[in-house]
Phi, psi and omega in degrees: 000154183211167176209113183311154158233118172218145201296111158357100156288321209196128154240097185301094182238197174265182171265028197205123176304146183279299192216200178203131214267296161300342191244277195319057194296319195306297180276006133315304178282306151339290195281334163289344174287359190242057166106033160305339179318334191273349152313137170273161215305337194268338195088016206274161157132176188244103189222127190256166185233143169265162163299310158335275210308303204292303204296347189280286186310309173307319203289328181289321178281015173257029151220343172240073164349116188243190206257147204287335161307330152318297196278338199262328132347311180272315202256011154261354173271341160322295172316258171045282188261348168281003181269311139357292204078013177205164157241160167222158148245165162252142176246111168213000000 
């Protein structure tokens, strides 16, 4: 068995960032223990959630409280990710 690589034409995003990787600390510390690894040294990069991992992340803030901004943020990425079952970002 092998696994193709094959080169990117188009990555299709939106017009407005879902969060920022540097200001958004609050959700950042969330969201990393689940694949900054999939960034390159820089933050740069294509880095996806399972539905599962987001719902695990929600379920951790009913003993650790976040901020309503926050909170408004996770549970639009939620969505999201219920059409799928994943979300992806491009990090750039």
């Amino acid at each position: 068995m092998s696994v193709r690589a094959y080169k990117v034409i188009e990555i299709k995003t939106e017009k407005d960032p879902t969060f920022n990787l540097w200001h958004d600390e609050e959700l950042m510390a969330l969201l990393e223990p689940y694949g900054t690894n999939q960034l390159n040294s820089d933050g740069c990069g294509l880095w996806e959630f399972s539905l599962e991992e987001l719902l695990d992340i929600y379920k951790s803030t009913e003993e650790e409280p976040i901020t309503n901004d926050t909170m408004e943020i996770l549970e639009r990425i939620i969505k999201e990710a219920k059409k799928d079952g994943y979300v992806q970002f491009y990090c750039s």
